[in-house]
C-alpha positions in Angstrom: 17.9 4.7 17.6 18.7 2.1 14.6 20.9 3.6 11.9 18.9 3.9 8.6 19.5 1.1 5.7 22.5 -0.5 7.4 21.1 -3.7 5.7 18.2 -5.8 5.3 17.6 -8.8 7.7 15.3 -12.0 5.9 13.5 -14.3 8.1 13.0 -17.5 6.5 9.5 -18.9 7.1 7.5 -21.2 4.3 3.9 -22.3 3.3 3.1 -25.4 1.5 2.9 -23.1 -2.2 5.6 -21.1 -2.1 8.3 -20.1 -0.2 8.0 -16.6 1.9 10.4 -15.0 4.1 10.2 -11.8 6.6 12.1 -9.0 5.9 13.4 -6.0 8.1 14.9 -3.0 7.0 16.5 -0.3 9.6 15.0 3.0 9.7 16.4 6.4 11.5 12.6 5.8 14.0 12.9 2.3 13.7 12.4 -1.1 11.5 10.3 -1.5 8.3 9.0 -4.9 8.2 6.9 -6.8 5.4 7.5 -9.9 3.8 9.1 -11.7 0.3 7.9 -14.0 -2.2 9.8 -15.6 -5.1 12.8 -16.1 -6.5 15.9 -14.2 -5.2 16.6 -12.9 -8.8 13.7 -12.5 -9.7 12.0 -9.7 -11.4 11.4 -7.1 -8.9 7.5 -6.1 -8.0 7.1 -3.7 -4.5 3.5 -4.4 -3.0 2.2 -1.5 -1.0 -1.0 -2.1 1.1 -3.9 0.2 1.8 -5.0 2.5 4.7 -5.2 0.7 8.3 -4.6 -2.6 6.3 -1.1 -4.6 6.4 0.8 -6.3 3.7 -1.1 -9.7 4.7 -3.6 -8.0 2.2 -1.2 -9.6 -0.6 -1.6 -12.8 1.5 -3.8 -14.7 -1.2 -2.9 -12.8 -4.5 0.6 -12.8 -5.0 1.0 -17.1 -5.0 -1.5 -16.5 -8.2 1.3 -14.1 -9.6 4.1 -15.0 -12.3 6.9 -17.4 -10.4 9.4 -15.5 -12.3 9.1 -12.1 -10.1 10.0 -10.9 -6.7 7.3 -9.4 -4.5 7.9 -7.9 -1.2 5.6 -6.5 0.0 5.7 -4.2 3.4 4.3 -2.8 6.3 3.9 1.1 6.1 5.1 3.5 9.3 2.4 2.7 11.7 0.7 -0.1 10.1 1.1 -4.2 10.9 4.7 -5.1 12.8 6.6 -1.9 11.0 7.5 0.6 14.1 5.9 3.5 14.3 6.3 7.4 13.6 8.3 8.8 16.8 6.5 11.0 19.0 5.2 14.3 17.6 4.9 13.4 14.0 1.8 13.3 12.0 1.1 10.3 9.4 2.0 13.2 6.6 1.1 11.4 2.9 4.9 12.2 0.8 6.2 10.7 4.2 5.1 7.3 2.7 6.3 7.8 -0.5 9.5 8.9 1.3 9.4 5.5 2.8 9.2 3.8 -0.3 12.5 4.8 -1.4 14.0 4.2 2.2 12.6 0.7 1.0 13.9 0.2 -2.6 17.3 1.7 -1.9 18.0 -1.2 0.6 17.1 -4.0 -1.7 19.3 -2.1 -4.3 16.3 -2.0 -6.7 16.8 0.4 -9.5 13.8 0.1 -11.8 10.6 -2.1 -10.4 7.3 -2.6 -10.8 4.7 -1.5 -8.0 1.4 -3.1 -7.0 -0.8 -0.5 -5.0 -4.4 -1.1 -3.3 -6.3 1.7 -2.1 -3.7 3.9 -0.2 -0.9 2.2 -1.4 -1.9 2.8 -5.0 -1.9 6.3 -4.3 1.7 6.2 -3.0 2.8 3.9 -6.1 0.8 7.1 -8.0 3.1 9.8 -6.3 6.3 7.7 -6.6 6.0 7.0 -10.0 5.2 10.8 -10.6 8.3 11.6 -8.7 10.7 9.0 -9.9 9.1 8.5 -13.1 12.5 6.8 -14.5 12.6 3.7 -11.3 8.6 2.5 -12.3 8.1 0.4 -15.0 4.6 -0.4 -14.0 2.2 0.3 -12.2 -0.7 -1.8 -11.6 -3.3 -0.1 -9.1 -5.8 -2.0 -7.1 -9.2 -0.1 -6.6 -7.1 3.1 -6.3 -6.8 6.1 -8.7 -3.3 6.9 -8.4 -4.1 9.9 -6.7 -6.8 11.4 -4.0 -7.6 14.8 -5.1 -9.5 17.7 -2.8 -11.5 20.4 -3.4 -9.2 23.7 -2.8 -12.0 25.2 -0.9 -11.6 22.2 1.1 -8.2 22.6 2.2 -7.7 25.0 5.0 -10.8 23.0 7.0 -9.0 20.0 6.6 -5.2 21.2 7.3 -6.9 22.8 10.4 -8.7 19.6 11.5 -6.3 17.8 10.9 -3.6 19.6 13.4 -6.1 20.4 15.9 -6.4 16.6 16.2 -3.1 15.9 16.7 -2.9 18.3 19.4 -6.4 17.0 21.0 -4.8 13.3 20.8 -1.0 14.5 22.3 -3.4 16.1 25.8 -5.3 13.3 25.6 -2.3 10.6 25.6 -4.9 8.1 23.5 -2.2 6.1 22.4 -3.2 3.4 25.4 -4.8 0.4 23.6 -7.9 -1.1 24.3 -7.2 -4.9 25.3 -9.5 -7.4 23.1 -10.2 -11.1 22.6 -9.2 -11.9 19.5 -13.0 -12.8 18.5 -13.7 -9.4 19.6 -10.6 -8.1 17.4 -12.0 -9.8 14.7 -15.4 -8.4 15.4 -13.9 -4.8 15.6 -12.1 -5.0 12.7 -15.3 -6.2 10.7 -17.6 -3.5 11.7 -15.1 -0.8 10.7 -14.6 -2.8 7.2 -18.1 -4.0 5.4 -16.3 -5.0 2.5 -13.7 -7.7 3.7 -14.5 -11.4 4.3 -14.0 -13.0 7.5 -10.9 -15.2 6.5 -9.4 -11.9 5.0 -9.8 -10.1 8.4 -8.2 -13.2 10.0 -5.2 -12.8 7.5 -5.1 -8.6 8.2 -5.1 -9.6 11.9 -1.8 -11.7 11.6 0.2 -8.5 11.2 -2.0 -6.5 12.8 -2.2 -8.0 16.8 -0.2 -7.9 19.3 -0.3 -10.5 22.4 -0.8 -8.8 25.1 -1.9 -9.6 29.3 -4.9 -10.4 28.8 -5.6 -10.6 25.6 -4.6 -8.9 22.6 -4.5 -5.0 21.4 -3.9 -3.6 17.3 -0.8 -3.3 16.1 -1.3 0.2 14.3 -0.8 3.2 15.7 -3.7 5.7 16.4 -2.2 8.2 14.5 -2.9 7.3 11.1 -6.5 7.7 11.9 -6.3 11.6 12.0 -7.3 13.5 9.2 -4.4 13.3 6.4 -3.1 17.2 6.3 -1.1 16.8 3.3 -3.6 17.3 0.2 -3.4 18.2 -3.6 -5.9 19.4 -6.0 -7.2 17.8 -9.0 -4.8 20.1 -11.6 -2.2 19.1 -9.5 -3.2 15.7 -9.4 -3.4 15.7 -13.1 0.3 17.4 -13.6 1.5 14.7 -11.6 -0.1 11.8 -13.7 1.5 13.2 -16.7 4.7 12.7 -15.5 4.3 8.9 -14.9 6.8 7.0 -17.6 5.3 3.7 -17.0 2.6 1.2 -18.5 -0.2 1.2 -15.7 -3.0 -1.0 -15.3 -6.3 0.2 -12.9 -8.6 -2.4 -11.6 -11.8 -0.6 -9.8 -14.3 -3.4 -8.0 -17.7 -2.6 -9.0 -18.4 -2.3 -5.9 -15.6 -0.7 -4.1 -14.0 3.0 -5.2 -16.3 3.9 -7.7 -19.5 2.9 -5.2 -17.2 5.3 -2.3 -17.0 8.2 -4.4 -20.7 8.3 -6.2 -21.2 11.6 -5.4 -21.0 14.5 -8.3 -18.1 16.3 -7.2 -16.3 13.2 -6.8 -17.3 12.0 -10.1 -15.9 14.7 -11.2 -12.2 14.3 -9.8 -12.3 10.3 -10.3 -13.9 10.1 -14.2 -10.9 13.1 -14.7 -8.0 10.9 -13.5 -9.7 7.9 -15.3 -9.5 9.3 -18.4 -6.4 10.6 -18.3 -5.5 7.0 -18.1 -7.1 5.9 -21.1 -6.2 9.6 -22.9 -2.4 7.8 -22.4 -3.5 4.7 -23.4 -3.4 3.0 -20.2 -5.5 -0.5 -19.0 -8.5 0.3 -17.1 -10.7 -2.6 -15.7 -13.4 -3.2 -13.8 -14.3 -6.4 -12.0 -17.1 -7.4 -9.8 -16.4 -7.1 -5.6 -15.9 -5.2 -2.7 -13.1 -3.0 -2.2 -11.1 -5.7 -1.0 -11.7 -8.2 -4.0 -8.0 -8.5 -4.4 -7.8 -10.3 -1.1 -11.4 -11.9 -0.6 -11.6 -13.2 -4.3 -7.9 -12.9 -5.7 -9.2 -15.5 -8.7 -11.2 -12.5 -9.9 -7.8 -10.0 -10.2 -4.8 -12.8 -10.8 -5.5 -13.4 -13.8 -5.7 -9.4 -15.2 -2.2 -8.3 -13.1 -0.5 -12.0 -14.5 -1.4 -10.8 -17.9 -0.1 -7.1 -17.2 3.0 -8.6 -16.1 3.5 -11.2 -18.7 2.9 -8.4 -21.7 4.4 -5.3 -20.1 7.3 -6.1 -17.5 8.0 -10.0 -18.1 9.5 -9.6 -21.9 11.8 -7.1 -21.2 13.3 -8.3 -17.8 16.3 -9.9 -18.9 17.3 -6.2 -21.1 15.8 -3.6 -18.9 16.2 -4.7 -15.3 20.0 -3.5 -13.3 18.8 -5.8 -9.8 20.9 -7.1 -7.7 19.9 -9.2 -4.6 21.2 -7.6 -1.5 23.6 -8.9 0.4 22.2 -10.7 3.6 
């Protein structure tokens, strides 16, 4: 077992735009790994990636971004090349949130800006809830900053959710099935109608693994089971209240707000939207599919480089204690 945050490892790697490098951080089950863009002093931005996805969903938005910041961007536990949960653990939700300050306390970050699609906007949500005085903004990605469930709803769900841990431990599922990497790509498609082709490609650099003959996913099965750790909408709404920083939500037309037409959902989303704009917080919508960020990032570039510029940019060189860590 690797001893957590003994220090953070960069792999140096480049494109023809700007130059990226990998990163590794130790964890007590394992390595985190994502990758870095920018500057080395540069204004600090964490990027955290949706459900199943990988932090290749930054891929084509972030070289749109301001130069003067610093984006990692990682893998979460289970997810692209990051290791995954040890044996016997369930994906739990505040585990990722957990992770995220695993993350920030080995780059010695101690106020940053967060960039959260789907999933990962929930987590940003959460953390900034929690740690209200480390977030100076949040910027969420077709993601409410929270995923509320009915109360009624909860004991079906925490039961469904063990009894399919327990079904997938008996059943040992974790053996991969062995694809081409057309067929990958295939796969990958039909379980996600709203990214492009070229963005599954991207997904599927962090998210294969060579293998004999052929290749299998990277992720682990697990996160697949039904999440056990839920909260209500009141809760959901406490928690917003506590958030200290200037956040920014971008919905695609047709992503989130298409997902959750239903009444009931209505009802929980157009809550958590307004409570936004009832704190005077940015909310936007652009046209594309959940995945606009990565399919079309011309559409959300230039909405996040104007966040930045007005809310974060202006007050780095006053309100930003970074230090680079030492490599």
């Amino acid at each position: 077992m690797i001893q957590a945050l003994k220090g953070v490892r960069h792999m140096a790697s480049s494109s023809v735009k700007q130059a990226v490098s990998e990163l590794s951080i130790p964890v007590p089950w394992g390595e985190i790994r994502g990758k870095v863009w920018g500057p080395d002093h540069g204004h600090p931005v964490l990027c955290l990636h949706g459900w199943a996805d990988n932090c290749g969903t930054f891929n084509t938005l972030l070289p749109l971004l301001p130069k003067e910041c610093r984006y990692v961007a990682f893998d979460l536990a289970g997810h692209g090349l990051s290791s995954h949960r040890p044996a016997g653990v369930l994906y739990a939700f505040p585990s990722y949130v957990m992770d995220v300050r695993r993350v920030i306390d080995a780059l010695q970050w101690s106020k940053f800006t967060i960039i959260g699609h789907s999933m990962g906007g929930n987590i940003g949500g959460m953390f900034s809830a929690l740690y209200p005085e480390m977030v100076e903004s949040l910027i969420l990605l077709d993601s409410y900053g929270f995923l509320p469930t009915d109360v009624k709803e909860m004991p079906k769900v925490l039961r469904q959710g063990l009894d399919e841990m327990l079904h997938y431990e008996k059943k040992m599922e974790d053996k991969r099935k062995v694809y081409t990497y057309e067929t990958a790509v295939e796969r990958l498609l039909s379980g996600n109608r709203s990214l492009s082709v070229q963005s599954a490609k991207i997904l599927l650099e962090r998210g294969l693994v060579q293998v004999e003959g052929g290749v299998v996913f990277s992720r682990d099965f697990r996160i697949n089971l039904k999440n056990i750790a839920r909260i209500s909408l009141d809760q959901s709404l406490e928690l917003q209240s506590k958030i200290a920083a200037s956040v920014m939500v971008v919905l695609a037309g047709s992503g989130m707000e298409k997902m959750f037409a239903e009444p009931e959902q209505k009802k929980f989303t157009g809550a958590l939207l307004q409570g936004y704009r009832d704190r005077n917080h940015t909310v936007v919508t652009v046209p594309g599919d959940h995945h606009v960020h990565l399919n079309n990032p011309e559409v959300v570039a230039p909405l996040v480089s104007n966040f930045l510029q007005d809310k974060v940019l202006p007050n780095s060189s006053s309100s930003v204690d970074f230090q680079a860590p030492k490599l």
